[in-house]
C-alpha positions as CSV (number, residue, x, y, z in Angstrom):
1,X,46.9,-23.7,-90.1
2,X,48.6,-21.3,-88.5
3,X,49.2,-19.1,-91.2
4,X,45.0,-19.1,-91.5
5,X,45.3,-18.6,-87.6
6,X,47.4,-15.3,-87.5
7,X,45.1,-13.8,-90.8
8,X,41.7,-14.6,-88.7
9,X,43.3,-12.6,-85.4
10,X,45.0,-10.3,-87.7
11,X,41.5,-9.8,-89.0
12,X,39.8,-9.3,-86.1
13,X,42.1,-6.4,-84.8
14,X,41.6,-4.8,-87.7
15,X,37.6,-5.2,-87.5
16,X,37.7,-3.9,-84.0
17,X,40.7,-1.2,-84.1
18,X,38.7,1.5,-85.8
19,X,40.5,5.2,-85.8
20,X,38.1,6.2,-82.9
21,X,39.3,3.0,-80.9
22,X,43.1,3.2,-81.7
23,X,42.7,6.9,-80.4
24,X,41.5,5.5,-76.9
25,X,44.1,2.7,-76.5
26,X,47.1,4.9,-77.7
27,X,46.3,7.8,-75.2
28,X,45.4,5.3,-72.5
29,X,48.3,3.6,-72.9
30,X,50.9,6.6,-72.9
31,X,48.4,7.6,-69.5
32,X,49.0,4.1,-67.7
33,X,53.2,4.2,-69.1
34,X,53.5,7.9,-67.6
35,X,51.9,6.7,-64.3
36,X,54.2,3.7,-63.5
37,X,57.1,5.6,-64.6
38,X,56.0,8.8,-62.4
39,X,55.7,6.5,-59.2
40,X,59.3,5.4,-59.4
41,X,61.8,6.6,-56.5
42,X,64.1,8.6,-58.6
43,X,61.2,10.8,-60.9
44,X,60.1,12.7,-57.2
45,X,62.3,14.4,-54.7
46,X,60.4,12.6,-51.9
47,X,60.9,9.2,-54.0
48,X,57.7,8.2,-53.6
49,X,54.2,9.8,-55.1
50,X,50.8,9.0,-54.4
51,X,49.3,6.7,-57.1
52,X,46.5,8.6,-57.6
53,X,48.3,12.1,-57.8
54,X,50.7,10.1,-60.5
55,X,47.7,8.9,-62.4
56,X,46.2,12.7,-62.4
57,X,49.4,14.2,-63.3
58,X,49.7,11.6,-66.3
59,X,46.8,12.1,-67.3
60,X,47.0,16.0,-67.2
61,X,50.3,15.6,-69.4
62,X,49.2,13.7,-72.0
63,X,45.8,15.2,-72.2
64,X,47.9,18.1,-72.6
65,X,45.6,20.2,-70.0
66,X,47.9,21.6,-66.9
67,X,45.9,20.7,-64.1
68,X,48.3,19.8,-61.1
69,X,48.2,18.4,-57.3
70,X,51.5,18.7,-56.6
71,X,53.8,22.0,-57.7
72,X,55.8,20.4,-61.1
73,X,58.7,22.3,-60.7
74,X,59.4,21.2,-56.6
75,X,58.1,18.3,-56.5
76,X,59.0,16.4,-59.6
77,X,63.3,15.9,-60.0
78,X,64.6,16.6,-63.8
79,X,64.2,13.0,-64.5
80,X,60.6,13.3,-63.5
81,X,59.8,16.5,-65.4
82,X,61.6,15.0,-68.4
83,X,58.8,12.0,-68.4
84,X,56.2,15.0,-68.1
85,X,57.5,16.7,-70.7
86,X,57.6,13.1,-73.0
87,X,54.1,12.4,-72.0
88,X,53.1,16.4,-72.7
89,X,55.0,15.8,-76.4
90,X,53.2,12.3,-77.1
91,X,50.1,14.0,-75.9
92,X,50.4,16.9,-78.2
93,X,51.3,14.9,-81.7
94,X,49.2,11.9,-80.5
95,X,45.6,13.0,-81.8
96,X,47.1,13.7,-85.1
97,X,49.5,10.6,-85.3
98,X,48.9,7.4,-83.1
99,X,46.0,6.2,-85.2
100,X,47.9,6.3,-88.4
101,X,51.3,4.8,-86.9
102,X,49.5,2.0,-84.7
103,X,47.8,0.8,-87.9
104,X,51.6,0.9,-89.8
105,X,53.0,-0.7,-86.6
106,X,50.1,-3.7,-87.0
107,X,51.5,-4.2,-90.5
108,X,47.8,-3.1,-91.6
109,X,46.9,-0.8,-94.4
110,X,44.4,2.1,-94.2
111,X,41.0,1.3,-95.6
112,X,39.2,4.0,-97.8
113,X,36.6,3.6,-94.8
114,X,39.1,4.3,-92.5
115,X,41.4,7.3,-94.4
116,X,37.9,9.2,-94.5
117,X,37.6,8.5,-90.6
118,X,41.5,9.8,-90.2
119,X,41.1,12.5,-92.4
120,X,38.2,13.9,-89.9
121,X,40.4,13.9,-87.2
122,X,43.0,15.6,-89.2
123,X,41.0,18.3,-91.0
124,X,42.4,17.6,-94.0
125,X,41.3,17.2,-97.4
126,X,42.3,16.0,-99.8
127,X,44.0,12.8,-98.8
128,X,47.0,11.6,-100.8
129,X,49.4,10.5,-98.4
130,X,48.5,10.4,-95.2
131,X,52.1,9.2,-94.0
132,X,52.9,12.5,-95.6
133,X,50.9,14.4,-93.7
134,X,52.2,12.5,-90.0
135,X,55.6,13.8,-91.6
136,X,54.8,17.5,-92.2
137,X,53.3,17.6,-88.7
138,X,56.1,15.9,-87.1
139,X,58.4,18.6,-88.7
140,X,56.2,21.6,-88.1
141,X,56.3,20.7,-84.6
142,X,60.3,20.3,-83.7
143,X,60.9,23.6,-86.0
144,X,58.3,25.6,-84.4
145,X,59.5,24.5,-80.9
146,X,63.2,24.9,-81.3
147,X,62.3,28.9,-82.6
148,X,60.2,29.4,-79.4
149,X,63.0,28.1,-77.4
150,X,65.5,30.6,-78.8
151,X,63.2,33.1,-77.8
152,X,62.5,32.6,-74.9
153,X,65.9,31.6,-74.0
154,X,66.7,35.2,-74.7
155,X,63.5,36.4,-72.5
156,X,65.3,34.6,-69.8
157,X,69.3,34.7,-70.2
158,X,69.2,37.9,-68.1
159,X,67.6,36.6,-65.3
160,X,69.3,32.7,-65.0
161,X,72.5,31.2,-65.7
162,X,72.8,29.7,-69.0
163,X,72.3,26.2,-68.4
164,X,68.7,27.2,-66.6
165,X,67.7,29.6,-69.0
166,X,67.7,26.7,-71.5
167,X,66.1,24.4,-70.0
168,X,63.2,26.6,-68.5
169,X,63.0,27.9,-72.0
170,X,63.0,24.0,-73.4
171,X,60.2,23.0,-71.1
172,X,58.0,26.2,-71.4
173,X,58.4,26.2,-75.3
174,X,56.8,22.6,-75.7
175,X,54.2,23.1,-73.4
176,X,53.3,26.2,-74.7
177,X,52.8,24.8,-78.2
178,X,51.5,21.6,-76.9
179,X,49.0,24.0,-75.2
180,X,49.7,22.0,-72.3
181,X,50.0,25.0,-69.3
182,X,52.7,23.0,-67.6
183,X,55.1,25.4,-65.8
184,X,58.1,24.6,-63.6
185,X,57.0,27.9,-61.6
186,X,54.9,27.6,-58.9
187,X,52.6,30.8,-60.0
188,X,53.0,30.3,-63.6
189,X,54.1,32.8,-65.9
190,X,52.8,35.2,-62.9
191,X,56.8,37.4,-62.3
192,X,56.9,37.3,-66.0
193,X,53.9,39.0,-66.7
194,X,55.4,42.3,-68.2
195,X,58.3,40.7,-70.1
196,X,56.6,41.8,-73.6
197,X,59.1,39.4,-75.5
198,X,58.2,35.7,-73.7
199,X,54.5,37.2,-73.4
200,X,54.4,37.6,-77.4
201,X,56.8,34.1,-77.9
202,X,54.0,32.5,-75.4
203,X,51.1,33.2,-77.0
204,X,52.9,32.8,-80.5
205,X,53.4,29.1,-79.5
206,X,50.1,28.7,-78.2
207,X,48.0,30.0,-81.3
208,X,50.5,28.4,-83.4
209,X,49.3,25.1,-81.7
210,X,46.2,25.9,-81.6
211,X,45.3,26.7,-85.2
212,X,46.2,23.1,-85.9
213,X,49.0,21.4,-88.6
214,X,46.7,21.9,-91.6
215,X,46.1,25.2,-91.3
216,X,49.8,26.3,-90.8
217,X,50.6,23.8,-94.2
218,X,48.2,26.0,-95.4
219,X,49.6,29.1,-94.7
220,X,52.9,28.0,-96.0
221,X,52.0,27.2,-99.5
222,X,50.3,30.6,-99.4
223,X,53.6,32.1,-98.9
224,X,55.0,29.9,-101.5
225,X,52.5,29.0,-104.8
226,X,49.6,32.0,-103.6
227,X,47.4,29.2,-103.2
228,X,43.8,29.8,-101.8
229,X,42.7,28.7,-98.9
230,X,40.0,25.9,-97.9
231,X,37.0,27.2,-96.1
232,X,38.6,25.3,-92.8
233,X,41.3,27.4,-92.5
234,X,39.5,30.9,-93.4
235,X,36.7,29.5,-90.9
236,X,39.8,28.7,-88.2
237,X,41.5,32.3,-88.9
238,X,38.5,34.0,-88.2
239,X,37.2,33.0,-85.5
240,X,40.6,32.8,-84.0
241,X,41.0,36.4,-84.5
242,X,37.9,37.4,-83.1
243,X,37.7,35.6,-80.4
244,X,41.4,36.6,-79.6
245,X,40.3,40.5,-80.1
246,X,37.3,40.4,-78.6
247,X,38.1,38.1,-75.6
248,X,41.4,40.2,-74.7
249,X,38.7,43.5,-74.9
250,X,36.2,42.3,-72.7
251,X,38.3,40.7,-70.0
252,X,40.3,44.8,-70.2
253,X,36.5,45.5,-69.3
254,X,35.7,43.0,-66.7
255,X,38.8,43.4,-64.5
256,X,39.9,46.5,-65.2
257,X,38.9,47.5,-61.6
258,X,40.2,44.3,-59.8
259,X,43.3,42.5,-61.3
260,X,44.0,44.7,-63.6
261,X,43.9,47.9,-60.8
262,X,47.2,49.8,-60.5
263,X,49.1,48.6,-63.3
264,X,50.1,50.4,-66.3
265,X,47.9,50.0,-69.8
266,X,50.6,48.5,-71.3
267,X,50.9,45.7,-69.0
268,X,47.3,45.8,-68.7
269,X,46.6,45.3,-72.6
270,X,49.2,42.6,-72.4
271,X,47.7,40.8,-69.3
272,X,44.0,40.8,-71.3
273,X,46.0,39.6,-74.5
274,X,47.6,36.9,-72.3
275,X,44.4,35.6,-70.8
276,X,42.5,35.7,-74.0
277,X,44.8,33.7,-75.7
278,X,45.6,31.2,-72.4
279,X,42.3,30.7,-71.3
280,X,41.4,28.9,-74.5
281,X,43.2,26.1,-74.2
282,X,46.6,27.0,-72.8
283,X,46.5,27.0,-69.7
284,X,49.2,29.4,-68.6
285,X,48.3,32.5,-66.4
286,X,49.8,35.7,-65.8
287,X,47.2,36.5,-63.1
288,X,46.0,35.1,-59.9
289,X,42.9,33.0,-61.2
290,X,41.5,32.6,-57.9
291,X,41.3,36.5,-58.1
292,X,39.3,37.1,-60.9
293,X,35.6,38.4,-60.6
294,X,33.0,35.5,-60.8
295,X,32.0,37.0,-63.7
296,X,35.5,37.0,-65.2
297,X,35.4,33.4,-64.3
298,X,32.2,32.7,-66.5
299,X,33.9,34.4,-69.5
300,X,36.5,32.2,-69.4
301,X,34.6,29.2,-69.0
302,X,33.0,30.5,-72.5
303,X,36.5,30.4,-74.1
304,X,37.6,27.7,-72.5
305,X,34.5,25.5,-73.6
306,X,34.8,26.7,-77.3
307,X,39.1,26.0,-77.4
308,X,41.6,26.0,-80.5
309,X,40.9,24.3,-83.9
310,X,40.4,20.6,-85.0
311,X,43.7,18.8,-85.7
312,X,45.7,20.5,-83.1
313,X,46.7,20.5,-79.5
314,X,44.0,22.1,-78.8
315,X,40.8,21.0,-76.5
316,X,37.5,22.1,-76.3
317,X,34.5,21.7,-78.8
318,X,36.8,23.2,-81.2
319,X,36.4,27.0,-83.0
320,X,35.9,25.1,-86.3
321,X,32.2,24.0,-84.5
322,X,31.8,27.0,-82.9
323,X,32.3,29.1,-86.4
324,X,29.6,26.0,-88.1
325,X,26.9,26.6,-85.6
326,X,27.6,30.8,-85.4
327,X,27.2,30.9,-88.9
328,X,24.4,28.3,-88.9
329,X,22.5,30.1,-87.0
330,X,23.1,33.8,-89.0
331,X,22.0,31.8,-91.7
332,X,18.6,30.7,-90.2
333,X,18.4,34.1,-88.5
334,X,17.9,35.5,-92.5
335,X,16.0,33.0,-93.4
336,X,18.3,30.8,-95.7
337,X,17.9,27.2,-96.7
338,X,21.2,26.6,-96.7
339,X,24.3,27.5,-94.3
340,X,27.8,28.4,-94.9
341,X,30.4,31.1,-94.9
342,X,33.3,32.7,-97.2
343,X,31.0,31.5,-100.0
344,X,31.1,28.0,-99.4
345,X,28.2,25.9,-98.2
346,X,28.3,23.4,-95.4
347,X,27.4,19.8,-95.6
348,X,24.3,18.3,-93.5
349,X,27.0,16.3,-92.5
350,X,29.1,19.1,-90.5
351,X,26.0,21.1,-89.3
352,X,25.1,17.2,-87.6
353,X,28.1,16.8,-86.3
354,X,28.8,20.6,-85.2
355,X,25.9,20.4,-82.8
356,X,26.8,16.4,-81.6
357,X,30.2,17.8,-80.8
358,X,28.3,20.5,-78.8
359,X,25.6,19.3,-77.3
360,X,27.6,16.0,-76.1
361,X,30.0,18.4,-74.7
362,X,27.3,20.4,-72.6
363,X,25.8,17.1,-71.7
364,X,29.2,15.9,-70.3
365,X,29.8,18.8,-68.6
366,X,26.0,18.7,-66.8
367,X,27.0,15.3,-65.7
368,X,30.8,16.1,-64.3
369,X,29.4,19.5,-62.6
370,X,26.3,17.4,-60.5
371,X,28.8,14.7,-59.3
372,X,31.1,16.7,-58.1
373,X,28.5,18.9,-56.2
374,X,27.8,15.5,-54.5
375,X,31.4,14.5,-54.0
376,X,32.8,18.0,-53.2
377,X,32.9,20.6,-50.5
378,X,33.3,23.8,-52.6
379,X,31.5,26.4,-54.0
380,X,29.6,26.0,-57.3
381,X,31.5,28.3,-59.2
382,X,34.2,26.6,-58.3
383,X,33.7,23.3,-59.3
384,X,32.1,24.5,-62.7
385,X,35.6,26.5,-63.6
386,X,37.5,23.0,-62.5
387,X,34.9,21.2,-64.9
388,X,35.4,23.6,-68.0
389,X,39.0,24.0,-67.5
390,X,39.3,19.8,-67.2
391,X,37.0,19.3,-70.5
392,X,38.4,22.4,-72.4
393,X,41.7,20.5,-71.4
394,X,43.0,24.1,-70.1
395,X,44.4,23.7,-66.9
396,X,43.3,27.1,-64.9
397,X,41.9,26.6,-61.4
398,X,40.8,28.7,-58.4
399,X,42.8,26.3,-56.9
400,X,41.2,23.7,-55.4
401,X,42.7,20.6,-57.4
402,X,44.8,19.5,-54.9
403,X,42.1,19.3,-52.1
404,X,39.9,17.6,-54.4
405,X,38.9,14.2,-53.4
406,X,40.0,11.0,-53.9
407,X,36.5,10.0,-55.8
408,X,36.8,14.0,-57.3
409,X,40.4,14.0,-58.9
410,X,39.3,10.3,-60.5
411,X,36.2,12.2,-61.8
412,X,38.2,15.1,-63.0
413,X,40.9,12.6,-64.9
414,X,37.8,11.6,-66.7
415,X,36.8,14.3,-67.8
416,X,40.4,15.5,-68.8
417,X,40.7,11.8,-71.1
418,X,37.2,12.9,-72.4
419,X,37.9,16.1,-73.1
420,X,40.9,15.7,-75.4
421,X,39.7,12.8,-77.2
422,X,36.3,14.4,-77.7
423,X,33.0,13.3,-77.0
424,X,31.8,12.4,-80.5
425,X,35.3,10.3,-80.9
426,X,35.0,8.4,-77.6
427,X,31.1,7.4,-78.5
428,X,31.7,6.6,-82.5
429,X,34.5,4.4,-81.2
430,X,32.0,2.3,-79.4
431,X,29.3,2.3,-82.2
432,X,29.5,-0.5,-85.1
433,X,30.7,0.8,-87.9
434,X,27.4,2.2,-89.6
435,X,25.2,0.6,-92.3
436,X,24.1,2.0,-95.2
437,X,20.0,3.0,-94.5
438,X,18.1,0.4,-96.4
439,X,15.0,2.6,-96.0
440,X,13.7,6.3,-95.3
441,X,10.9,7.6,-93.4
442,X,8.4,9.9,-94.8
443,X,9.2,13.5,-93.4
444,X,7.0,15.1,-90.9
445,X,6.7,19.0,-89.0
446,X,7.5,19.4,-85.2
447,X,6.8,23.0,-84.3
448,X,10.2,24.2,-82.6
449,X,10.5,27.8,-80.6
């Protein structure tokens, strides 16, 4: 009886725990963990911390997204920024791993239903071993950290004793390639902004985070076996590139009378490089945001809405849909039936879900933006940046996120959980899982344009 008991339960979580849903409860739970441990006496100087302000700044950590009301570096004891840094680590693997391990930790095996579902969030096809895969980016991660700590260990041995140069290079190297934009400086990365070797190791980690686990796999077996890669990657190593190039050109362009004035081209070139790179999903700054002209700050909100690639640290709607709908539309533009790029075709399937992804995400941010014109007291521009940066999970502000209020910073922690999970993921998980159509409709025309 009991036996039949613990199969009928066992049953029922499985039913219920789809991917989508695991995603939820795993980041949710690290969120509410990194809270209670934030408010304890010994994790804050003061030895006390609003509730509220711990909630946002667990959130911020594990959503990897940098947004902070109180400076990490003063306010927060080593103990404390150690849980941050835990919850900035969980946050960065979890997208890519909690679904996989909570299902091995259940005892439960991984329907073909469900491998499908976790191969979406991975990218990754095919699927042999999807243990395997948890392993390779498990591996990737710790050897890709410890080489960005080295270097930027040497960017800062001049400047600090050894002992601080370590662990400021530690800290900076997993948030970096966690994309998180946590810094233990009050203005960033600001005094560092024309040390060319932690500029380069910087946005080394952050791409390298940002391209996502597949596509560096990918890029090693090219090395080794001159294997070809899948349209994923060649789609995610494009539009990377551009938008790097061509986002580091036009910000030269936009502020090259402003915050750029005065200062040399090189530091200039690196400062557009920097912000191109950052304001996709990093975080970091080497610049005074608040500074930037408001149509600087529009730019970046484009960047920061589009983000890194799927299966990665990354947030936003993802360059992977932003390269499906680009070449989507150059397809329709020239009038063919079907879209692709690099000689590959897309599915229906991922032109659907391209614009879901997108248009949820626009809808979302519609939503956040009114609110907070309600709720708030600044200016429009303002709150839109705090919006993008929250969603794109980026962590830039004009800085008004610590005079946000109380119903503001719980709207804002919203939209940070939504943004890294994604929109489509946190509506799927509350969907059934879908039936097979036992019947079409006969098609129609609706004039569009």
């Amino acid at each position: 009886m009991g036996a039949s008991r613990h199969r009928t339960f066992k049953s029922y979580v499985a039913a219920f725990l789809s991917p989508q849903r695991s995603l939820i409860l795993s980041f949710g739970s690290f969120i509410l963990l990194g809270t209670v441990v934030l408010t304890l006496p010994w994790s804050t100087n003061t030895g006390s911390i609003d509730l509220l302000d711990a909630l946002f700044t667990a959130t911020s950590a594990v959503c990897v997204t940098g947004l902070i009301v109180v400076d990490t570096g003063g306010y927060f004891t080593p103990w404390g920024q150690g849980v941050i840094l835990g919850l900035i680590q969980a946050g960065g693997l979890g997208i890519m791993t909690f679904s996989v391990f909570f299902h091995r930790l259940l005892g439960m095996d991984i329907s073909l239903r469900d491998r499908v579902a976790v191969r979406d969030t991975f990218a990754y096809s095919p699927i042999r071993d999807i243990f395997y895969v948890v392993k390779i980016v498990v591996v990737y991660t710790i050897t890709v950290e410890i080489i960005g700590t080295c270097l930027l260990f040497i960017g800062w041995l001049p400047s600090y004793p050894m002992g601080t140069a370590l662990y400021l290079s530690f800290f900076h190297a997993i948030s970096a390639f966690c994309n998180a934009g946590f810094s233990l400086f009050e203005e960033s990365l600001i005094a560092c902004r024309a040390n060319l070797l932690i500029n380069l190791t910087v946005i080394s980690l952050i791409v390298l985070g940002g391209i996502g686990f597949i596509v560096l796999h990918e890029l090693r077996r090219k090395v080794e076996i001159a294997s070809p890669f899948s349209l994923h990657t060649r789609l995610v190593l494009a539009t990377t590139v551009i938008l790097i190039v061509a986002g580091a050109l036009i910000f030269f362009l936009l502020e090259q009378n402003n915050t750029l004035a005065g200062l040399s081209l090189k530091n200039s070139v690196l400062i557009s490089f920097f912000q191109s790179v950052t304001t996709r999903t990093a975080g970091f700054s080497t610049i005074t945001t608040a500074d930037l002209a408001k149509y600087a700050l529009f730019f970046t909100m484009l960047l920061m809405f589009i983000g890194g690639a799927s299966g990665s640290t990354a947030g936003g709607v993802k360059v992977n849909t932003f390269g499906v709908l680009l070449a989507t539309i150059w397809s329709a533009t020239r009038g063919r039936e079907h879209a692709g790029a690099f000689g590959r075709e897309f599915t229906i399937q991922q032109i659907y879900r391209a614009l879901t992804v997108a248009l949820l995400s626009l809808a979302l941010l519609a939503v956040v933006v009114f609110l907070l014109t309600i709720t708030e007291k600044f200016s429009f521009i303002d709150l839109l940046f705090e919006t993008f940066s929250a969603f794109g999970t980026v962590g830039l502000s004009t800085g008004i996120t610590p005079d946000l209020s109380l119903i503001g910073r719980l709207i804002i922690t919203a939209t940070m959980f939504v943004g890294r999970l994604g929109p489509l993921t946190l509506v799927l998980s509350l969907i059934q899982r879908q039936q097979p159509a036992a019947y079409r409709y006969p098609t129609d025309i609706v004039r569009t344009g």
